[in-house]
C-alpha positions in Angstrom: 13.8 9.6 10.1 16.4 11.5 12.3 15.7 11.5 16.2 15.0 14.9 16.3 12.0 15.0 14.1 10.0 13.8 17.2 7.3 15.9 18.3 7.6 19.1 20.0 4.8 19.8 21.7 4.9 19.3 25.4 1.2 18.0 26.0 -0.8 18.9 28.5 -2.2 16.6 31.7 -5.8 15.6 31.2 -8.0 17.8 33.0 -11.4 16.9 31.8 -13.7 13.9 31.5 -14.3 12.2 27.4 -17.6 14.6 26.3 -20.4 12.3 24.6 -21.7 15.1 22.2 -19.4 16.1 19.6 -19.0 19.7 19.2 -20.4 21.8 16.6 -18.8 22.4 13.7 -16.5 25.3 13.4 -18.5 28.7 11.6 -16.3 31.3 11.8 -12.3 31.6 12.8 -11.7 31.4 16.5 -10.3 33.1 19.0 -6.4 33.6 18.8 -6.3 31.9 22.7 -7.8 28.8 21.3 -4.5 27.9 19.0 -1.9 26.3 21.4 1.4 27.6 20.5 3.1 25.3 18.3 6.2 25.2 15.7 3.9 23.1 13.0 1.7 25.4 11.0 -1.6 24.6 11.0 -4.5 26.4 9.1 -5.2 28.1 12.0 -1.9 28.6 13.0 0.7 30.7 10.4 4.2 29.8 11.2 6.8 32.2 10.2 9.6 30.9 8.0 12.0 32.7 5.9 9.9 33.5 3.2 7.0 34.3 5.2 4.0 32.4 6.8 2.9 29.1 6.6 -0.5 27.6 6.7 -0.9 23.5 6.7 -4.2 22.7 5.1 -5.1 19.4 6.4 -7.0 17.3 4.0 -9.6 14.8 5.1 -8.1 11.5 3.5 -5.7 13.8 1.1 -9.4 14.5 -0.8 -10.2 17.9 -2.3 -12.8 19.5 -4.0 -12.6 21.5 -7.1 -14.0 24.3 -5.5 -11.7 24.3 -2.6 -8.8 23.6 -4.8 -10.0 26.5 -6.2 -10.2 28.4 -3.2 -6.8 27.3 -2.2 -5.5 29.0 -4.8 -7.2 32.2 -5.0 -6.0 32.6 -0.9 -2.4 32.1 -2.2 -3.1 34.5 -4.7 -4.5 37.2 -3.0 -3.1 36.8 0.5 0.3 35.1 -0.1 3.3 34.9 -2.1 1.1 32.0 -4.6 3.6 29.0 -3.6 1.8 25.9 -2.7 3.2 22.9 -1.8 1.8 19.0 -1.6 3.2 17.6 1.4 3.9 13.6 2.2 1.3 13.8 4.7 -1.3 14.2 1.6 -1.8 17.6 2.8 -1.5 21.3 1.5 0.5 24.3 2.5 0.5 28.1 1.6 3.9 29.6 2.0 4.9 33.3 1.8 2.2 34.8 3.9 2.5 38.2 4.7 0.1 40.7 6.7 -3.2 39.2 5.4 -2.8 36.0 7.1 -6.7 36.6 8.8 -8.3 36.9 5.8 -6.1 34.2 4.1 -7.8 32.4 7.2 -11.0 33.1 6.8 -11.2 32.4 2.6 -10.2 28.7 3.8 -12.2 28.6 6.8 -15.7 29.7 4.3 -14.6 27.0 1.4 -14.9 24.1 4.5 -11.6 23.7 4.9 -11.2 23.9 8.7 -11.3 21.9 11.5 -14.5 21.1 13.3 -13.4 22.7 16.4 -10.3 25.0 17.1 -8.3 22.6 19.0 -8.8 19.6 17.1 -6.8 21.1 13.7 -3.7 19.9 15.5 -4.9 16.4 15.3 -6.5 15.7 12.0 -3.6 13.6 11.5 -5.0 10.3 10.0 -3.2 8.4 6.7 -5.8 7.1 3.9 -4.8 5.4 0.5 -5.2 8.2 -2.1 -7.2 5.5 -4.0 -9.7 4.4 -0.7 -12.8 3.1 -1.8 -11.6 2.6 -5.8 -8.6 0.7 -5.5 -8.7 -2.4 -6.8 -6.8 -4.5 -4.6 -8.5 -3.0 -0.9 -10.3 -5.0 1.1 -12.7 -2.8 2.5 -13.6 1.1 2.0 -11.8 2.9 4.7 -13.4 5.7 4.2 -16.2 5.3 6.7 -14.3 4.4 9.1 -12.1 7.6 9.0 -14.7 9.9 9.1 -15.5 8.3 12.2 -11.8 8.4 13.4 -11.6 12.3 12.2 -14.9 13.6 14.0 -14.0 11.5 17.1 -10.4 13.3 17.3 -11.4 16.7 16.3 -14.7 16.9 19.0 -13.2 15.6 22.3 -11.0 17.9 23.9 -9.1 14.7 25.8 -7.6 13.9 22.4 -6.5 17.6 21.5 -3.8 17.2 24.0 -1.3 14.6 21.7 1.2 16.4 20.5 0.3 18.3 16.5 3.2 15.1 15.3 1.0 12.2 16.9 -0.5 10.3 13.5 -2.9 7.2 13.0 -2.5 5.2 9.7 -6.1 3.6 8.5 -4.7 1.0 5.3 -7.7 -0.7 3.9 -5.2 -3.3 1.8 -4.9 -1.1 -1.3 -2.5 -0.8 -4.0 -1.3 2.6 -3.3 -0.7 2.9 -0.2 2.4 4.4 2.1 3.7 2.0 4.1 6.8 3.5 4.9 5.9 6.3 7.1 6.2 5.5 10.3 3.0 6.5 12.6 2.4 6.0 16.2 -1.3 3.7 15.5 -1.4 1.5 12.2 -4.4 -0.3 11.1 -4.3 -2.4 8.3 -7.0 -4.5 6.9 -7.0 -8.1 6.0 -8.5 -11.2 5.6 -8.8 -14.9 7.6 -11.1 -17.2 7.5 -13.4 -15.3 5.1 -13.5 -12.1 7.6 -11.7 -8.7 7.1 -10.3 -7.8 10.4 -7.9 -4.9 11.0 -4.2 -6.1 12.3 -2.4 -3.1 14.2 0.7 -1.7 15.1 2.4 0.4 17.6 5.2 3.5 16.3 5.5 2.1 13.0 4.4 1.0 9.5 2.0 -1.6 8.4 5.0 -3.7 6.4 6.4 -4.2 10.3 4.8 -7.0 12.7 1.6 -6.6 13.9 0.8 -6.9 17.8 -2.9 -7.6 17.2 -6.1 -7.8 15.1 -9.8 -6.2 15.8 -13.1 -6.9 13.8 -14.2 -4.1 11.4 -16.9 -3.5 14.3 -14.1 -2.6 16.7 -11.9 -0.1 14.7 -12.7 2.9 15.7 -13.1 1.6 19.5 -9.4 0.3 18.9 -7.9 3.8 18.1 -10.3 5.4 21.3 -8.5 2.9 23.1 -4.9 3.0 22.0 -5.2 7.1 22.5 -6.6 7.5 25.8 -4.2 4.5 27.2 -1.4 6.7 25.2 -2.4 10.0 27.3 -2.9 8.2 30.7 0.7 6.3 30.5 3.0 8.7 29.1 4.5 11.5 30.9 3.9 15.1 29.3 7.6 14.7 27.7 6.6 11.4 26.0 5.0 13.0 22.6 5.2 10.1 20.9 4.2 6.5 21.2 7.7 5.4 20.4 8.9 7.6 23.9 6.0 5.6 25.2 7.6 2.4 24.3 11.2 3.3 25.1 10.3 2.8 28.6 7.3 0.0 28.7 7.3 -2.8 26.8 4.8 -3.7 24.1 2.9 -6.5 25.1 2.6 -4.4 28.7 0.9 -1.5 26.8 -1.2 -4.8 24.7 -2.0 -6.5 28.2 -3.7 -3.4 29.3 -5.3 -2.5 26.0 -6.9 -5.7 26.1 -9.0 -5.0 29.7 -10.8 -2.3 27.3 -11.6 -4.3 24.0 -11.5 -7.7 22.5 -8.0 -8.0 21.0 -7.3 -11.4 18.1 -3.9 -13.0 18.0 -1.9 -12.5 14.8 0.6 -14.7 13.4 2.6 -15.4 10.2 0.6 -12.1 8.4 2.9 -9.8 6.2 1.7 -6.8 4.3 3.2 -6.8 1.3 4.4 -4.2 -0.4 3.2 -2.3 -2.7 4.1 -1.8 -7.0 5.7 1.2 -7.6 4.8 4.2 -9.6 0.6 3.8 -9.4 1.2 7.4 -8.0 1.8 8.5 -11.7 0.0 8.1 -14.4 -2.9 6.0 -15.2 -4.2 3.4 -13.5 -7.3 1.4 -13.4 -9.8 1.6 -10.6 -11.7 -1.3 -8.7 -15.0 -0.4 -11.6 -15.3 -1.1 -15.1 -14.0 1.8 -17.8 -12.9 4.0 -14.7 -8.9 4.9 -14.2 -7.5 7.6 -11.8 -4.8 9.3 -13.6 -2.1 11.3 -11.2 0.7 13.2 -12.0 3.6 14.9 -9.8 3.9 18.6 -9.4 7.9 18.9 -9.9 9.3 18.5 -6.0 6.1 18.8 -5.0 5.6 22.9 -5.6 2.5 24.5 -7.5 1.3 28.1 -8.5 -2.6 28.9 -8.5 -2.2 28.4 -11.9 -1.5 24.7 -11.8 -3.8 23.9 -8.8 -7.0 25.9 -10.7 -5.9 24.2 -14.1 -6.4 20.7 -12.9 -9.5 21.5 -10.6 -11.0 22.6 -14.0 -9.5 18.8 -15.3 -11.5 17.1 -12.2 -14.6 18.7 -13.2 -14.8 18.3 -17.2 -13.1 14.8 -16.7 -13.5 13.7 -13.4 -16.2 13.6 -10.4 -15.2 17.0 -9.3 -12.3 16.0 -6.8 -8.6 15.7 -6.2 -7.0 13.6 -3.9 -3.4 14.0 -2.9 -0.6 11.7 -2.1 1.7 11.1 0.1 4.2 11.1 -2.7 3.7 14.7 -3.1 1.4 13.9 -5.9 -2.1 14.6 -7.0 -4.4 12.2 -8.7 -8.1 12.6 -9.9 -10.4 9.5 -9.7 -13.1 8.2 -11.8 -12.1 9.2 -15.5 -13.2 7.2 -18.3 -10.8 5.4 -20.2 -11.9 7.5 -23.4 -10.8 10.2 -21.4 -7.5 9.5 -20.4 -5.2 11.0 -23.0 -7.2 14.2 -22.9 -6.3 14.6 -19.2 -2.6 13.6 -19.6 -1.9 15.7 -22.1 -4.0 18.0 -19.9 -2.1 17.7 -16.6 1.7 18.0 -19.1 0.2 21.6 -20.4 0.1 22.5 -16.7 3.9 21.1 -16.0 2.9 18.1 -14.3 4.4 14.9 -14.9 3.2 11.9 -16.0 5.8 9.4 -16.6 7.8 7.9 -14.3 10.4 7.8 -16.2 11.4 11.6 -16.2 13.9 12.1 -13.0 12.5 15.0 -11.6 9.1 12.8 -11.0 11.2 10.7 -8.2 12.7 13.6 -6.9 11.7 14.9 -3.2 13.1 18.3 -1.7 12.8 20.7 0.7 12.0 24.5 0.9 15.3 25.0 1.3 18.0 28.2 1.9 15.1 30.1 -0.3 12.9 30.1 2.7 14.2 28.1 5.6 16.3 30.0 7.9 17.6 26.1 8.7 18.0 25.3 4.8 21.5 25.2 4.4 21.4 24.7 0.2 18.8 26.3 -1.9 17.7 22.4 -2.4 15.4 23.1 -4.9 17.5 24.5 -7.7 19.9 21.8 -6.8 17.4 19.1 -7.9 16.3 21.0 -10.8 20.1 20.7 -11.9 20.6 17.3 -10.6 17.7 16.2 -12.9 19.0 17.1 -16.2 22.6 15.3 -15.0 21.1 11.9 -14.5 20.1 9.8 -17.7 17.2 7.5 -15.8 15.0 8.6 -12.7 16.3 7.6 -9.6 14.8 8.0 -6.2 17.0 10.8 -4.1 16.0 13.0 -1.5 17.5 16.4 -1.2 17.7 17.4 2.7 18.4 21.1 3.4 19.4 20.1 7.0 19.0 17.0 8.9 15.3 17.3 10.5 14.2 16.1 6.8 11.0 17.9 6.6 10.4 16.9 2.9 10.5 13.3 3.5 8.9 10.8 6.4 10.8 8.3 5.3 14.7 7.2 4.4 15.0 7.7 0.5 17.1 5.0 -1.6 20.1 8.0 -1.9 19.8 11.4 0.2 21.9 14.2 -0.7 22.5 15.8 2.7 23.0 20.1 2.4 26.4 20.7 4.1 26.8 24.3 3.0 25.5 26.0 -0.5 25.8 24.1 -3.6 27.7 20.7 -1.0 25.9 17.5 -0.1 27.1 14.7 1.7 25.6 11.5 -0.2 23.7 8.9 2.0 22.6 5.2 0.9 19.9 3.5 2.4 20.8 1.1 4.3 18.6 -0.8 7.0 21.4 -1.2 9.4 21.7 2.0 9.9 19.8 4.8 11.7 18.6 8.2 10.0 19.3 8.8 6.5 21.4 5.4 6.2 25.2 4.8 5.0 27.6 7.6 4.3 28.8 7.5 1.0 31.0 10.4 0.3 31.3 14.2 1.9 31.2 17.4 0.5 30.0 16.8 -3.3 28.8 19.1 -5.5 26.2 18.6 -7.7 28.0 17.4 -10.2 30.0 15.1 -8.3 27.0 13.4 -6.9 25.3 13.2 -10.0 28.4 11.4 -11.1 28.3 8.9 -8.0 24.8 7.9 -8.7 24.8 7.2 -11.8 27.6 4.7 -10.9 25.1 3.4 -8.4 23.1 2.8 -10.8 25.2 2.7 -14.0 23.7 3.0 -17.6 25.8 2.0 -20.4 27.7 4.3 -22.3 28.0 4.2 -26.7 29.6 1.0 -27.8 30.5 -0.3 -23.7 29.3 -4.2 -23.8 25.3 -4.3 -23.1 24.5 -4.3 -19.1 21.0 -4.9 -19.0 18.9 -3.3 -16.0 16.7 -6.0 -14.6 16.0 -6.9 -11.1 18.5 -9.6 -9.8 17.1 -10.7 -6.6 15.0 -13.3 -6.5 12.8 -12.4 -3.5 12.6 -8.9 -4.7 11.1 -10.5 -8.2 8.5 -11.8 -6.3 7.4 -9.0 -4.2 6.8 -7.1 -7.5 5.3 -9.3 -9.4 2.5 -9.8 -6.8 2.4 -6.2 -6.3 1.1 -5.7 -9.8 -0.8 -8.5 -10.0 -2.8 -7.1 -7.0 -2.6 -3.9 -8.9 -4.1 -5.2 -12.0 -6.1 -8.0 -10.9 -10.1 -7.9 -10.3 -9.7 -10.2 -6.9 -12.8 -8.8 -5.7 -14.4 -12.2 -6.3 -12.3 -14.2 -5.0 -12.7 -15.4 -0.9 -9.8 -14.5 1.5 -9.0 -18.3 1.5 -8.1 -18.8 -2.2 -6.3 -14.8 -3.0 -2.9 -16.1 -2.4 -3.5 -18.8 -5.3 -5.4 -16.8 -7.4 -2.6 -14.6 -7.2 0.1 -17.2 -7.5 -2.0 -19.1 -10.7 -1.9 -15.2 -12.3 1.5 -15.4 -12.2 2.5 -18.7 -13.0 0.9 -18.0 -16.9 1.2 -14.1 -16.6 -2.0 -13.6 -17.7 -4.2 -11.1 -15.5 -7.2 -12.0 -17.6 -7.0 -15.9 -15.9 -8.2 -14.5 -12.9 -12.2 -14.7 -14.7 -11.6 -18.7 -15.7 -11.0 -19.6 -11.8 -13.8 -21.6 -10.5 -14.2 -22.8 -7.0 -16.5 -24.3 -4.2 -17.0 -22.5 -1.2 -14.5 -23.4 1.3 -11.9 -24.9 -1.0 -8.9 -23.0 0.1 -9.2 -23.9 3.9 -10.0 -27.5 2.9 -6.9 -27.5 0.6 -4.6 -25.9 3.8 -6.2 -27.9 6.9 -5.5 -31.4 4.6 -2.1 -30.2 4.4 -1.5 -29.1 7.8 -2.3 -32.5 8.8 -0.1 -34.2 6.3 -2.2 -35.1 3.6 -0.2 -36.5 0.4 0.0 -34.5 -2.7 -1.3 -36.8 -5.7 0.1 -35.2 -9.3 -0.8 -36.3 -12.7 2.5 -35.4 -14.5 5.9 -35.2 -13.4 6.2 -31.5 -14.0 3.4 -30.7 -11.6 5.2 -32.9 -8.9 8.4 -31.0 -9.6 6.5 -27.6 -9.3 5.6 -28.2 -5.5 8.4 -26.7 -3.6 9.3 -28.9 -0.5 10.4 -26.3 1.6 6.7 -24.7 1.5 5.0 -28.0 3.0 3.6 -27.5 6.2 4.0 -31.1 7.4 7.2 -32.7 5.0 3.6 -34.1 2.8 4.5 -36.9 0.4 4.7 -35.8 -3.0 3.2 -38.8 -5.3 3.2 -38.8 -8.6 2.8 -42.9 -10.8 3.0 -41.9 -14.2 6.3 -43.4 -14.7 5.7 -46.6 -12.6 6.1 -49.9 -14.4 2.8 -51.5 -14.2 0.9 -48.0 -16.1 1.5 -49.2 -19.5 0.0 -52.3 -18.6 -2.7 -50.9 -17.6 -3.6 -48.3 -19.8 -3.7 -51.6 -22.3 -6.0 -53.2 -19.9 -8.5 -50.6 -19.1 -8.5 -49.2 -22.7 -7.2 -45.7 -21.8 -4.8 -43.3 -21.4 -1.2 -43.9 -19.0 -2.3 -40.7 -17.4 -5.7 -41.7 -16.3 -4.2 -45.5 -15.8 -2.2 -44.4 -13.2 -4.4 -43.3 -11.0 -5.6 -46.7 -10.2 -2.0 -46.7 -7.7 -3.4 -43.9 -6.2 -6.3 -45.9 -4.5 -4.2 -46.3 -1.4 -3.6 -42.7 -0.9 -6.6 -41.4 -2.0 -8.7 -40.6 1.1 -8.0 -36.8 2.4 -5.3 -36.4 -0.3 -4.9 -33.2 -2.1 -5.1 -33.8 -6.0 -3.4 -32.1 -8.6 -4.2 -32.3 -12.3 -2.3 -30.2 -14.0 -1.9 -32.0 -18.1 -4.6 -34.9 -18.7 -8.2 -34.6 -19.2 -8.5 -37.9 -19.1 -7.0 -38.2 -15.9 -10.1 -35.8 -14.5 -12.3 -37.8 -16.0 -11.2 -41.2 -14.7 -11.0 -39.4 -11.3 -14.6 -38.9 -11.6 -15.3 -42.2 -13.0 -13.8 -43.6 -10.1 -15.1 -41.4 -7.6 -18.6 -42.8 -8.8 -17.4 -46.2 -8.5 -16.9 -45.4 -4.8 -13.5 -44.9 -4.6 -12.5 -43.1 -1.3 -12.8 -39.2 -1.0 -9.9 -36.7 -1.5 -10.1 -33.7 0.4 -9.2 -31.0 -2.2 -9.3 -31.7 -6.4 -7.1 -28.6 -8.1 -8.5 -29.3 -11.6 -5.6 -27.8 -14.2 -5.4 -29.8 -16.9 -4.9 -28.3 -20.5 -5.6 -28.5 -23.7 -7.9 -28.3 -26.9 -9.5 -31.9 -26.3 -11.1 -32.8 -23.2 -9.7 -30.3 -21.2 -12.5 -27.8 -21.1 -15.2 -30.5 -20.6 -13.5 -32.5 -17.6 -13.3 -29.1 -15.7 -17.0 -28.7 -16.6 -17.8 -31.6 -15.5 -16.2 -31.3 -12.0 -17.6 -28.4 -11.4 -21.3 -29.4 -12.3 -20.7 -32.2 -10.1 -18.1 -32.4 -7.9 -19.1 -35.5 -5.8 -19.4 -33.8 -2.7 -15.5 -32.7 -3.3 -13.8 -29.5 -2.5 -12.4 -27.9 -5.6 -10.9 -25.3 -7.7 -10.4 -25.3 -11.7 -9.5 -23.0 -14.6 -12.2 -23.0 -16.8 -11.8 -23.7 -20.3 -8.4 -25.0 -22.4 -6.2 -22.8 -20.4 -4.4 -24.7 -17.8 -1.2 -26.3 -17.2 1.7 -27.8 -15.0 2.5 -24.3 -13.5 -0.2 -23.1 -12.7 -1.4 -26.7 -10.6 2.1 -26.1 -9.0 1.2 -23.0 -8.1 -1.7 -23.7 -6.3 -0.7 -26.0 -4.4 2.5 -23.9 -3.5 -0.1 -21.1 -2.2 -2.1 -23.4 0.3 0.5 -25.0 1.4 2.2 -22.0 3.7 0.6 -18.5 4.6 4.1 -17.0 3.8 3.9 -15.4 0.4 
């Protein structure tokens, strides 16, 4: 984001002591005096712009009702020029306001739109997954929690003075979820040890390092913390927690932070990112039979029309809500899946779209010449026309100037306004500051239409075949877990085995195996302590030896696997059984606080057990894969009936496999996904 996006408002030297009663809620629109003067619009606070006021609606968690969607557009109706934008904030704003901005006021104000008190509309500024509380992949409803956050920085006056840019992320682990927008608190949940705790981060995004972790319990005493230390270190100049930090190092702001709460050390945790396009179309929720199904206003612009059509969709199909997205989207939660078609075809009819496929759906824009006095290109139109030039979707931003007020974040390609109708063309590149790499200078339309599609080249009629695919291998990876924690149900499984649950998923790319894995309690951090402290690796086949990746062993662990060894055909003969279950009479030396992988024999399960009863020394961890139509199903039964006192984990049934007891053991062996 360009340096001077940072916040403008000059705050204000504390003056009073933190209330402990939270102020009443607000009735009825306040006094003028109470509205600090500002250049960000507010709801009680109408900015002037080109084409008239406008009026930020700030939406608890991006969440809506159908009624005050409703009312929302009956105010731009009535009092305004009926232009209503979605912003990446997972807000609302009324443009074109003219002389009835009061009573534009007070419609929004009576449909319980406002802030609870005056001062405190300037700071509603907290992040929420669109999908809190359904998503499948979250680790714990934020929504709570938020609430908490929200009364908290609307009712005491110490917190009205951070500047109306000064934001607080709250990411509960979900699927969708931003996590490029930088804020000056992130929270993010996860799990360790079988807890959810909240890692956090200073002027950020939740993909970045964390400095810490708090308990649940402390989350809300964590962000009381971080903001009053914020207003009592930084001079009235220093907006935003990244001035802050200019100037005083981290770990001094985290030393002094930790004199007010109990603060955990965090190390070797990653959010991951997240799939792309669940903020399009539909997509299952964390309950049976229910979906959310979203779609995209085109650059983020509706008419009442629109906004009353799919309140109307919410109700007959829905709960009776809309939630907006930081993607300038809208979704609505908790349709059936009998219903979904009917509210597709529902949300096209109103000119939304639902594929993500169509290149206007990845397209982001500003206001523009039409009604910025800063717009240099009427950006709009521009994108309109740049969509029917391009022959995929492709993610570009359209900037009529360079504060970037459409987007919080650097796009893949930005098209930079230079003068009407001429971008400059930008590449994202991490290196670099602002909108990234310059690519080429004063492009038309055309022109850059023709430049990105060479970025991303399709091919033309009878050129040989380049296929699109993803060449990069780490990239590959990311995805695929993305969707997998997209379409998993991993709600079952403890925060010690995810990362193999999520790993065995994708070794057989089957979603569905996730209801065959069976475990004992503990199993995961039996399976990573035994590794930490060098216990061997003891495989039944050669291609579940040659699935553990070395590089991914915590402490260089032996990899063992006897099948071939001379003396197993011998004994096979001798003990009247298979070579696979033979050979594991050479693992007796090995066998105590070993980690065992079966991964292709039944028989070598059973003859585990057998000898397990004979009194043959403990392993510390049994991953039970073995596959098959014989056997297979039963020796995992078996196991898991009795497991000799044996931490373990099996996929129930015939399904099974090399891969997937390679997987497993990659996933214990390192937290690193």
């Amino acid at each position: 984001m360009p340096p001077d996006k940072a916040g403008i408002i000059p705050r204000l030297r504390p003056r009073s002591a933190f209330p402990t009663q939270p102020v009443s809620p607000l009735n009825e629109r306040p006094m003028s005096t109470a509205i600090r003067p500002s250049a960000c619009p507010g709801l009680l606070r109408i900015v002037q712009a080109l084409d008239g006021g406008i009026c930020r609606i700030k939406l608890d968690g991006g969440s809506i009702s159908a009624d005050q969607a409703d009312a929302v557009a009956n105010a731009a109706e009535q009092f305004a020029g009926g232009a209503i934008e979605a912003t990446n904030r997972a807000n609302l704003q009324i443009r074109g306001i003219g002389q009835q901005s009061a009573a534009l006021i007070d419609s929004l104000l009576a449909a319980g739109l406002g802030p609870r008190t005056a001062a405190g509309d300037d700071v509603r500024n907290l992040m929420l997954s669109p999908t809190a509380g359904i998503d499948r992949q979250m680790r714990f409803d934020t929504r709570a929690l938020a609430e908490q956050i929200l009364d908290t920085l609307q009712s005491h006056p110490r917190f009205h003075e951070l500047s109306a840019k000064f934001a607080v992320q709250l990411d509960g682990g979900e699927a969708l979820a931003m996590l490029e927008h930088p804020h000056d608190l992130w929270l993010s949940a996860f799990e360790r040890d079988g807890e959810t705790l909240l890692a956090f981060g200073l002027a950020g995004c939740p993909t970045d390092r964390a400095v810490g972790a708090v308990t649940l319990e402390n989350g809300h005493a964590l962000v009381v913390a971080v903001l009053e230390l914020f207003l009592e270190l930084a001079r009235p100049e220093q907006t935003r927690m990244r001035h802050l930090l200019d100037e005083l190092p981290v770990l001094a702001f985290l030393e002094q932070l930790r004199t007010r709460l109990p603060i955990k050390a965090i190390s070797g945790w990653q959010r991951l990112p997240v799939a792309d396009d669940l903020h399009i179309g539909p997509h299952p929720q964390n309950t049976n039979n229910l979906v959310y199904v979203a779609g995209v206003p085109p650059l983020g612009r509706l008419d009442p029309t629109m906004l009353r059509g799919v309140a109307q969709l919410a109700r007959r199909f829905g709960d009776g809500s809309l939630r907006f997205t930081p993607w300038q989207s809208l979704l609505l939660p908790n349709v059936t899946r009998t219903d979904v078609n009917q509210v597709i075809e529902g949300l096209k009819q109103l000119h939304l779209l639902t594929d993500a496929a169509e290149p206007l759906s990845r397209m982001i824009a500003c206001t523009g010449a039409n009604g910025c006095g800063k717009g240099l290109a009427d950006t709009k139109s521009d994108a309109r026309l740049l969509a029917t030039l391009l022959p995929q979707a492709q993610s570009v931003h359209l900037s009529g100037c360079t504060r970037s007020c459409a987007a919080a974040h650097c796009a893949p390609a930005t098209l930079l306004a230079v003068s009407a109708g001429q971008y400059d063309l930008y590449f994202r590149d991490a290196a670099q500051p602002g909108f990234g790499t310059l690519h080429a200078r004063n492009l038309t339309i055309e022109a850059a239409a023709a430049l990105l599609i060479d970025a991303c080249p399709t091919p033309a009629p009878g050129a040989p075949l380049m296929l699109d695919y993803i060449r990069d291998g780490q990239e590959i990876y990311r995805n695929s877990f993305a969707i997998i924690r997209s379409e998993a149900n991993l709600a079952r499984i403890p925060a010690d085995l995810e990362k193999l649950a999520v790993r065995v998923i994708h070794a057989c790319g089957m979603v569905e195996a996730i209801d065959g894995l069976q475990f004992s309690e503990g199993a995961g951090k039996a399976g990573r302590a035994a590794l930490a402290a060098g216990a061997p690796i003891l495989c039944d086949a050669r291609m579940v030896s040659e699935g553990v990746t070395r590089a991914r062993l915590p402490a260089n662990n032996e990899v063992i696997c006897t099948l071939r060894d001379d003396s197993v055909p011998g004994l096979a003969r001798e003990l009247g059984n298979t070579r696979s279950a033979a050979a594991l009479e050479l693992w007796r030396p090995h066998l105590e606080g070993s980690v065992v992988v079966i991964g292709n024999a039944p028989t070598a399960l059973f003859y585990l057990l057998e000898m397990l009863d004979a009194g043959a020394p403990k392993p510390a961890l049994i991953l039970g894969f073995p596959v098959g139509f014989v056997g297979a199903a039963e020796s995992k039964a078996a196991l898991a009936a009795d497991s000799r006192g044996v931490p373990f984990v099996i996929m129930q049934g015939r399904l099974g496999g090399s891969a997937m007891a390679a997987a497993a053991v990659n996933a214990l062996a390192t937290e690193i996904e």
